[in-house]
N, C-alpha and C positions, 0 to 999 in steps of 0.2 A: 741921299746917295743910294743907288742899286748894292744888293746884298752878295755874297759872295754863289762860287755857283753850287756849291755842296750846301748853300742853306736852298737855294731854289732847289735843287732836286729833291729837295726833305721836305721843303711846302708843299710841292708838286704831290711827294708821294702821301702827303697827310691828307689831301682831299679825297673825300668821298663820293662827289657829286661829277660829272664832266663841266658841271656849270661854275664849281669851285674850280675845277681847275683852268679853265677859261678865265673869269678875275683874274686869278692868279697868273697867268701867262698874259692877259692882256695888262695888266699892272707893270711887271716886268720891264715888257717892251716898249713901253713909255717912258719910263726910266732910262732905258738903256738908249733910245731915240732920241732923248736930250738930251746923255752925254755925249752924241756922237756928234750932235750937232752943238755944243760946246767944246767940241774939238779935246776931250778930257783923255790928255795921251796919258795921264799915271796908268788909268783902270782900262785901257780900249784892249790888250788882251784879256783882260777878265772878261768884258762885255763881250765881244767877240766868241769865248768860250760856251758864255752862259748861249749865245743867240745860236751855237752850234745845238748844246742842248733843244733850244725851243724849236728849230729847225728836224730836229728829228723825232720829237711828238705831232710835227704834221703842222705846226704852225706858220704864218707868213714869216720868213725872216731875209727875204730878199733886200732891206733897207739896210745890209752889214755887209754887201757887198766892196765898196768902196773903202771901208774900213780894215778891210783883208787886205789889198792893196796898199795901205799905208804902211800896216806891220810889213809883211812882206820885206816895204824897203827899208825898215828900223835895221840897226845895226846889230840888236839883242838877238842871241842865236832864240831863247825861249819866246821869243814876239812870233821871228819868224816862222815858225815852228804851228804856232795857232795861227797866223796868217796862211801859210801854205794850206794847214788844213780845211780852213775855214774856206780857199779858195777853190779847193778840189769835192768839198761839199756843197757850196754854197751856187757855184756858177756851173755850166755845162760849156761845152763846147762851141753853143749858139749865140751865147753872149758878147754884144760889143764891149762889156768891159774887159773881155780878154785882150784887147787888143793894146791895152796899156798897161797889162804885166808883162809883155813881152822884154822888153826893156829891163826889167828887174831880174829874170830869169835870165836874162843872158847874161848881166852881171853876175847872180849867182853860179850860175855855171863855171865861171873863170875866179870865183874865191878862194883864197888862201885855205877855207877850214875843211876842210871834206865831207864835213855833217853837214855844212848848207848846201854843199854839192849837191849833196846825195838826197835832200830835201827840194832841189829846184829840179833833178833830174824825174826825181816821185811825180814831179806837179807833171811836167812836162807827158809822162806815160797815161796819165789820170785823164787830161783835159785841154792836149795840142789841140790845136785847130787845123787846118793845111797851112795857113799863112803863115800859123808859129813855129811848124813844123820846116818850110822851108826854110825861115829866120834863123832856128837854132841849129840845124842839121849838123854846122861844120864843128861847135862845140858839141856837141854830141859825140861826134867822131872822136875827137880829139879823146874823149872818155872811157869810148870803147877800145881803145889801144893805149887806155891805159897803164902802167904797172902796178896802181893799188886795187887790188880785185875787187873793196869792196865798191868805189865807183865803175869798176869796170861791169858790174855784176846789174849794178842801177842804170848803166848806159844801157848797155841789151835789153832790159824789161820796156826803156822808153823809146826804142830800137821798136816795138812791138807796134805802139799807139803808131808814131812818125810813119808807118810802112801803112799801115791801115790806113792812112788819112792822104798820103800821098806813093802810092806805089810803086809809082816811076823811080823812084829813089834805092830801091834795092839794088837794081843792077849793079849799082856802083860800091854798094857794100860787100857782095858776095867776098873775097877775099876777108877782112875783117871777121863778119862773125862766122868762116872756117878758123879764122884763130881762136875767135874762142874754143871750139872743142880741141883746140891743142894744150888749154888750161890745164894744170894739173888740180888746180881749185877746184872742190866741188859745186861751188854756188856758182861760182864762172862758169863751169860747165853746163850746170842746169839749166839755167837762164838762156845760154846757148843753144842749148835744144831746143827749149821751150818758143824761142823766137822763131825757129826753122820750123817747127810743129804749126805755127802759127801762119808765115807764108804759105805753107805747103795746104793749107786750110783756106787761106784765101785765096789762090790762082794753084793749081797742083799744078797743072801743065807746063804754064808758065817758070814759075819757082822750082818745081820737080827738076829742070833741066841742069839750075846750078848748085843742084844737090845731089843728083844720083851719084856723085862720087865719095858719100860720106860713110857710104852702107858698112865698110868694112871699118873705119875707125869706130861706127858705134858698135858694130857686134863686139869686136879686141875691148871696146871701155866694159861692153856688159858684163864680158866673162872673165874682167878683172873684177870686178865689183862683185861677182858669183865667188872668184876662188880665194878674197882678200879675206886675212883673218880678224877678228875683234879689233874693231878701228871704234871707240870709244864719242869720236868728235862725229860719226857719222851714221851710228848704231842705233834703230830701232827695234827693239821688241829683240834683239840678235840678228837681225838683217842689217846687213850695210845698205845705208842710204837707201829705200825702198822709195822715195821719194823720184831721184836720178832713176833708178833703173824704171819707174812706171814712164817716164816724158821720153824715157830712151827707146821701148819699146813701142810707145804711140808714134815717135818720128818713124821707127822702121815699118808701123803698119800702113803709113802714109807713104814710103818712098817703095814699099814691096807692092803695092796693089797696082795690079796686069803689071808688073814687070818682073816675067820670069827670072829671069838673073839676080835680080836683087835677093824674090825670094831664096834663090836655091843658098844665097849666101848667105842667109838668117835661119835656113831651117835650124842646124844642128843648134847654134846656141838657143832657140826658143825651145828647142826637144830639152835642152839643160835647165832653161828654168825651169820649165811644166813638173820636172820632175825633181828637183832637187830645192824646191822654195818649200818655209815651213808652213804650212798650213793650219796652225794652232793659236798665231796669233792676224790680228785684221792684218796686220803689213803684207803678209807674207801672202793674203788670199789678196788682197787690194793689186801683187803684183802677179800673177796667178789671173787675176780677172783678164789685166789689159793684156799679157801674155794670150786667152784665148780669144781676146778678142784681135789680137794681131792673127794669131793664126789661119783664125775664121775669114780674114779679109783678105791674105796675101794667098799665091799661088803655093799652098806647103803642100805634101805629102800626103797623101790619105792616112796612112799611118797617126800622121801626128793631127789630124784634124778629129781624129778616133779618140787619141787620149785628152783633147782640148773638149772635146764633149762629156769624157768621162770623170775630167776634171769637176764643171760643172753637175755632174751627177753627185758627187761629193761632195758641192757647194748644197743641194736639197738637202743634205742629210743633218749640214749645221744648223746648231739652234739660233743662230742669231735672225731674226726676221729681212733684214737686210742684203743679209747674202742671201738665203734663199730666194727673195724679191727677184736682185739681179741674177742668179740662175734661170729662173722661169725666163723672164725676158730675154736673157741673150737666147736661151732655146730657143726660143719661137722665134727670133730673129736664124738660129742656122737651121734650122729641119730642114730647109729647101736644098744646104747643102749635103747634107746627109742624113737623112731621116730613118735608116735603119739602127745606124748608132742613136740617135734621138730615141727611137721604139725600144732600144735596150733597157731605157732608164722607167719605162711608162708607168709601170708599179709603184715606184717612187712619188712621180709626178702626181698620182691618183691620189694617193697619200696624202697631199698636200691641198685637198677639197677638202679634208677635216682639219687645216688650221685654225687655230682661232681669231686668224687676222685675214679680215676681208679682203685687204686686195692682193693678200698671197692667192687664195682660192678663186680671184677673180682672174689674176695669172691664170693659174695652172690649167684653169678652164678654157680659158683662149689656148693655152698651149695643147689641152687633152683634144677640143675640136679639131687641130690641124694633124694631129697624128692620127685621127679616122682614118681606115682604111677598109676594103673591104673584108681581110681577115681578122681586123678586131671590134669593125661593128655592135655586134651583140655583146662584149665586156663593155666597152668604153661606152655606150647606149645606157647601157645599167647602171652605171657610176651616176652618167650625167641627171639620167632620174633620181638616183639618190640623193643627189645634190640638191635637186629642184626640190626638193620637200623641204629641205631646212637649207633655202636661198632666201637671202633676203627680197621681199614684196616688190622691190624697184627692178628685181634684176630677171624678176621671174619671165615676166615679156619677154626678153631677148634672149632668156635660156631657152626658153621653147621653142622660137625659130630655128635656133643653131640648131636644138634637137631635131626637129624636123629638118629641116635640111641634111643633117648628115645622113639620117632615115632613108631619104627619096633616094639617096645619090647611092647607097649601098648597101642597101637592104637584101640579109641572104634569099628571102622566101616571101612572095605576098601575104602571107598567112600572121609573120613576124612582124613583117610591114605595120598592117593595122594592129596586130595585138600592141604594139610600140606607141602607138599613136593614142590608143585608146587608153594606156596608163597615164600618158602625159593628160591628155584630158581629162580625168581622173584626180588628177596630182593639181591640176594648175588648169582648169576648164573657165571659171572665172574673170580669169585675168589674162586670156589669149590677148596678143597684140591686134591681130584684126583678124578675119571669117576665112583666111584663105588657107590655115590648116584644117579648120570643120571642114571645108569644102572639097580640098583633096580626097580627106578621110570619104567622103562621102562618092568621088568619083571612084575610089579604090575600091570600095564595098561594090558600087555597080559591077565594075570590069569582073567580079570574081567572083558567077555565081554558084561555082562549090562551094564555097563560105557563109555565103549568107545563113544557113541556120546556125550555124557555127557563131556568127558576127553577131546577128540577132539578140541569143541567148546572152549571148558575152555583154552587148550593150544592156539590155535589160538590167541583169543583173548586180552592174556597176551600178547604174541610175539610180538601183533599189539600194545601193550602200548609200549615195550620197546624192540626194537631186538639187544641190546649193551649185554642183560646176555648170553653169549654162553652156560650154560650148556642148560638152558632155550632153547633157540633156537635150539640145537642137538637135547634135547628131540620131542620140538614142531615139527619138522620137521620130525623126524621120525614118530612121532602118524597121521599128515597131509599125509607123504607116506603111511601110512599103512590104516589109516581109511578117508580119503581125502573124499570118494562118500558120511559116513555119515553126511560129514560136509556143504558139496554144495546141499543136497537132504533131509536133515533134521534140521527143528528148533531146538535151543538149548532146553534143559528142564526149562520147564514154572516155575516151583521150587526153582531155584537156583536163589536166590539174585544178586549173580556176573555179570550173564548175562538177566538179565531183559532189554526189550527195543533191545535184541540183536534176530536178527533172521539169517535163512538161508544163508550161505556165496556164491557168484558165483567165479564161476572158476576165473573169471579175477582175482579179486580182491585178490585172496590165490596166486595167480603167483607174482602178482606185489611184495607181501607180501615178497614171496620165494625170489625175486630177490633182497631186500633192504637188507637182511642179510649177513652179509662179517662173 
């Protein structure tokens, strides 16, 4: 006889080997393949349990299919229970064995107990197909118009699957799930939004039409939900229900986007949350987030598009990695819409190249590139080199491009041009992505010949710090071929900081120079 499934999980985790545990799991299922096919109805929900287990270590347990089905239709709430599961794990939606639970699910639908209800309504949201979708549609209904909330609450989740898989079918609900947001219930309600969030996700045009009339009962729900005091069954962190009001606001960023009217009736209550949510625990930023992400998408105010970005400046500031994460992204997602309030924060942003979490600093860099402009050029240039020093070896490549390209596009002075290009070479010569920054640099030196002793001096003397950057040294070497006489027959310029203390080069010493470079 197969062992129970807490001692398999303790075999499983006693192995050391993958080839132990292999045995082990092929032992198992020979076992349990014998009882099924000894038809051993004491144990076939243990078996079943255990093969959920095996099933989600990655192993074959496609032969417990049929077995799901059986519980399923056992009379035992605790059978049915691991057969639903077992069904909603075990099979997908492609499967012809769906086609003979139908039957059982419609029975369950219409039982006396309301826990197998709410157990055949689960399967139903999990793993309809279209054909079991049209099959059970009208007990479905029958659930959403409900009186016990809690089936009414598991009708709409499976209200969700059924519309996805056959969509022609909403038209005829739109009355129904507007009662649910007449629910006074919170999980009625939610589920109700969540399903309209969901339509309006899959056809907005379509769906959008037998919704835009909800705008105003959800704003009236939110800013009850804003002004309700300590409600204990529905308190987070001291927010009421942050759960509701985050689906409440993604319906409205869904039903306000290009519809002027909607938004202007959503501005004031999203001006209430932005400002009056607490921001000290995740709930309170979690509804905070999708508050400026509604904002960012519907037609609101400049005003309040101002404080949804400032918002987010205040999400850089928190320690958690996560909020900051989603600050940087959703910035770089609005700059297009307001990139002066974006520029507000840039110090911040910059800030955030010395985290110690790589893909905050690999944000902020994609975020610090799109705020280039040509009046911050030579700060945010700066940064970006400092960064490049201590970038990780993978990322170095496409920092320099970006570097360069912000460089060409806005550079205040030729002069700064190259001095720019020639630290990144410097910095990261190396490991250039391919020859077409050397190359520029190299056409930029021709166009601009007041520089060239100036360019000269400057390339030498890098080369002579470090001749390991090869783009660095192709460059230098060609500028020493081509301007060599101004470099052995003229002092550097008395002006430039870099070469201060530096004068006149002799022949020898640019040979010796030429020959230490491999």
């Amino acid at each position: 006889m197969s062992i129970k499934l807490r001692d398999l999980i303790r075999n499983v985790r006693a192995c050391k080997t993958a080839a132990e545990e292999r045995a082990v799991i092929a032992k198992e299922s020979a076992l349990i393949r014998t009882a099924f096919k000894d038809n051993d109805k004491q144990y076939r929900h243990r078996n079943v349990a255990k093969l959920l287990f095996i099933h989600m270590l990655g192993y074959p347990s496609h032969f417990g299919q049929m077995e799901c089905l059986k519980l399923i239709a056992a009379n035992n709430f605790s059978e049915k229970r691991i057969g639903y599961l077992g069904l909603m794990l075990l099979l997908t939606d492609q499967e012809e064995v769906l086609t003979l639970v139908t039957n059982s699910l419609k029975n369950d639908l219409n039982h006396v107990n309301p826990f197998v209800v709410g157990l055949s309504l689960t399967a139903v949201g999990n793993i309809a197909s279209p054909d079991m979708a049209r099959d059970l549609i009208t007990d479905i209904d029958k659930h959403l118009k409900s009186d016990n909330h809690f089936l009414r609450k598991k009708a709409a989740l499976a209200c969700i699957r059924v519309f996805r898989q056959v969509p022609e079918l909403v038209e005829d609900f739109v009355e129904p799930i507007l009662d649910l947001l007449r629910s006074k219930n919170h999980a009625v309600l939610l589920t109700g939004v969540q399903l309209i969030v969901d339509l309006l996700t899959i056809d907005r045009d379509v769906h959008g039409a037998y919704f835009k009339g909800i705008v105003p009962a959800l704003v009236r729900e939110l800013r009850n939900l804003l002004s309700n005091n300590y409600t204990p069954e529905y308190d987070v962190s001291g927010i009421v229900d942050p759960f509701l009001q985050v689906n409440i606001l993604s319906c409205l960023r869904l039903l306000g986007r290009d519809n002027e009217d909607a938004s202007e009736a959503m501005n004031d209550v999203l001006a209430q949350v932005a400002t009056n949510t607490e921001t000290s625990k995740n709930a309170g930023n979690a509804i905070l987030y999708e508050c400026v992400s509604t904002i960012m998408s519907i037609q609101s105010e400049s005003g309040l598009k101002v404080l949804a970005i400032n918002i987010l400046g205040r999400f850089l500031l928190n320690r958690d990695n996560n909020i900051r994460y989603v600050a940087l992204n959703t910035l770089s997602k609005v700059i297009a819409e307001d990139a002066p309030a974006v520029q507000r924060h840039r110090n911040t942003i910059v800030d955030c190249l010395k985290d110690p979490d790589l893909s905050i600093r690999q944000r902020a860099l994609e975020l610090i590139y799109a705020l280039v402009n040509e009046s911050n050029i030579q700060a945010l240039a700066r940064e970006m080199l400092n960064y490049l020093v201590v970038s990780p070896l993978d990322q170095k490549p496409a920092l320099c491009s970006r570097i360069a390209d912000a460089v060409d596009r806005y550079a205040p002075t030729q002069r700064w041009h190259i001095d720019t290009l020639i630290t990144m070479l410097s910095i990261a010569g190396s490991i250039l992505p391919d020859e077409h920054i050397s190359s520029s640099l190299i056409v930029l030196i021709q166009k601009n010949p007041a520089l060239h002793v100036y360019v000269v001096h400057k390339l030498f003397w890098a080369l002579h710090e470090d001749t390991a950057q090869l783009a660095l040294a192709h460059v230098a070497l060609w500028c020493i071929g081509e301007y060599g006489h101004a470099l052995c027959a003229s002092d550097p310029p008395a002006d430039e900081e870099t070469l201060q203390g530096k004068t006149r080069v002799d022949e020898a010493v640019v040979v010796a120079l030429i020959t230490t470079v491999r």
